[in-house]
Residue frames as qw, qx, qy, qz and C-alpha x, y, z in Angstrom:
[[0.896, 0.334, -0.229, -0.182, -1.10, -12.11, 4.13],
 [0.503, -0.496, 0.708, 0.017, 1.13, -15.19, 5.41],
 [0.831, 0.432, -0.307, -0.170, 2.87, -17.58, 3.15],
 [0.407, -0.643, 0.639, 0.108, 5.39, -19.20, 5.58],
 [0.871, 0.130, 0.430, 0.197, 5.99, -22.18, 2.96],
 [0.670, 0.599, 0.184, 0.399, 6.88, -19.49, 0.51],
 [0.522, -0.242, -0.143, 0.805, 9.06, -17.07, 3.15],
 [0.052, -0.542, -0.179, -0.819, 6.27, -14.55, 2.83],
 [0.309, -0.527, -0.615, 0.498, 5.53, -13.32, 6.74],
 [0.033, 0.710, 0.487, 0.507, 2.72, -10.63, 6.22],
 [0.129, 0.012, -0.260, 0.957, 1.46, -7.53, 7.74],
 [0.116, 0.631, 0.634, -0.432, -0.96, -5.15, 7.70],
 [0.213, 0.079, 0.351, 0.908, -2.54, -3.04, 4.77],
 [0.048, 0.565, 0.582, -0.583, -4.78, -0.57, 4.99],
 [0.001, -0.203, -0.393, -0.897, -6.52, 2.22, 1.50],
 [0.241, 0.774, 0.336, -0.480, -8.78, 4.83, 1.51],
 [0.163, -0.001, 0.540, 0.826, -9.38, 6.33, -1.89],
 [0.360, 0.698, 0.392, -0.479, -12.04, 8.97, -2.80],
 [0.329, 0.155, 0.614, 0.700, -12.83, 10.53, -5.97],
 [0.227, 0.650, 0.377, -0.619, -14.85, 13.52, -7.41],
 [0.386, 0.173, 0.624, 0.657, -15.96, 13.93, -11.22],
 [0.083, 0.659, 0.131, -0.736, -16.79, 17.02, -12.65],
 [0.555, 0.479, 0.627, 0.264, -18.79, 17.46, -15.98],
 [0.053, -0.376, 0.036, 0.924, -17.80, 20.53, -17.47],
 [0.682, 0.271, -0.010, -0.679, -20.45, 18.92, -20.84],
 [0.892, 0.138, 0.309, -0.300, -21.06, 15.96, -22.21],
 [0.785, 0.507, -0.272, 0.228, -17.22, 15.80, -24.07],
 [0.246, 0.476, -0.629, 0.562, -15.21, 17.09, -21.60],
 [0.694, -0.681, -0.234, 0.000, -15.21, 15.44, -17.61],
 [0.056, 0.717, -0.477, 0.504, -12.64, 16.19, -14.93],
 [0.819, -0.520, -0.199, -0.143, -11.97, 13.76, -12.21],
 [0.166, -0.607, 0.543, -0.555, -10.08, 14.19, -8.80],
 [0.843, -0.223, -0.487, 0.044, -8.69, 11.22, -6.98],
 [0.146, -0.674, 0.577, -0.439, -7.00, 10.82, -3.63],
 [0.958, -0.220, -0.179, -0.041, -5.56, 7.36, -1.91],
 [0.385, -0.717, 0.501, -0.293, -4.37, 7.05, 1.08],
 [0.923, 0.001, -0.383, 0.044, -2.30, 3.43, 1.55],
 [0.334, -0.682, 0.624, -0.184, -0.56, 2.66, 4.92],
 [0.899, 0.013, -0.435, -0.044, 1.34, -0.46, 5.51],
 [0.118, -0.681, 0.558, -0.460, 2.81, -1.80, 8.32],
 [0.775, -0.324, 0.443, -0.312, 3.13, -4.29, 11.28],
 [0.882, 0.337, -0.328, -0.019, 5.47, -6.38, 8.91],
 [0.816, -0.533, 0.120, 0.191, 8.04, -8.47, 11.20],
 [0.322, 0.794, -0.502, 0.118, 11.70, -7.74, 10.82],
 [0.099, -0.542, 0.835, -0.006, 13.10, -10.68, 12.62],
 [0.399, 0.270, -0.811, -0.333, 13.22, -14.21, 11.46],
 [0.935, -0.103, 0.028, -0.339, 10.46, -16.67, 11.82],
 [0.610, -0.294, 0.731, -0.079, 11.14, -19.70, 13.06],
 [0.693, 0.363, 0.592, 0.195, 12.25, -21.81, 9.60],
 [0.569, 0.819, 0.070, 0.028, 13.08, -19.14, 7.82],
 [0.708, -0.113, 0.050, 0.695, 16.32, -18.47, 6.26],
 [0.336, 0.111, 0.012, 0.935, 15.98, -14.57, 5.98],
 [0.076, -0.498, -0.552, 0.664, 14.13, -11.37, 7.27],
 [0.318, 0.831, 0.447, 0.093, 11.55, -9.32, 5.21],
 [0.063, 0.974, -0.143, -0.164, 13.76, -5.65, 5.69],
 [0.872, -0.090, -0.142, 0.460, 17.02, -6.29, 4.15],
 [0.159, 0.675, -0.276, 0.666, 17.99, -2.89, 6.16],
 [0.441, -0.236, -0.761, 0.413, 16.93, -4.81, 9.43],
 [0.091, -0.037, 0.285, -0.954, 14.62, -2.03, 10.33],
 [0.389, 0.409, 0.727, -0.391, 10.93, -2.26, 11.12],
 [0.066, 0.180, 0.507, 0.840, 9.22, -1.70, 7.27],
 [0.151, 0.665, 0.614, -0.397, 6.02, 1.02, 7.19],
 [0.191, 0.120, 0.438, 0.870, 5.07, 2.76, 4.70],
 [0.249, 0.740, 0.383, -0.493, 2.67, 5.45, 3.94],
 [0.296, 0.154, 0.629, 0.702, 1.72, 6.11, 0.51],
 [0.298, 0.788, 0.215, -0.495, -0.42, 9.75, -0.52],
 [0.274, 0.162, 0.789, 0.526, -0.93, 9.69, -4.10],
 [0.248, 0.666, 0.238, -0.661, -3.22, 12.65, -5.80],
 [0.338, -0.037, 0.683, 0.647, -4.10, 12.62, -9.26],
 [0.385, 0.570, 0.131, -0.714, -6.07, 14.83, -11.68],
 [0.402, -0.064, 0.818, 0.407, -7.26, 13.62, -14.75],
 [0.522, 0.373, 0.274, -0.717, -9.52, 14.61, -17.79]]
């Protein structure tokens, strides 16, 4: 996503996200998620017109985000 009027210079995002539900009966359920979320490919040096850089640690920004979650 690019917003260069608003000094937003996108990347790349990427989720996977499964899920499994278990009925133990008809009051009780169980359910197992799992999502995966990478980002990345976000520029770290200054577009042309802008007046500052997306990292303010001046490093390249990527993240990876694993996220499990059990619920009944």
């Amino acid at each position: 996503m690019n917003d260069a009027k608003a000094g937003i210079y996108g990347g790349r995002g990427n989720n996977i996200t499964a899920g499994v539900n278990w009925y133990a009966n008809e009051h009780v359920r169980l359910m197992l998620d799992y999502s995966h979320a990478h980002i990345g490919d976000i520029p770290t040096s200054v577009p042309t017109g802008a007046s500052f850089v997306n990292s303010p640690y001046g490093g390249p920004l990527c993240q990876d985000n694993n996220q499990p979650s059990l619920r009944g």
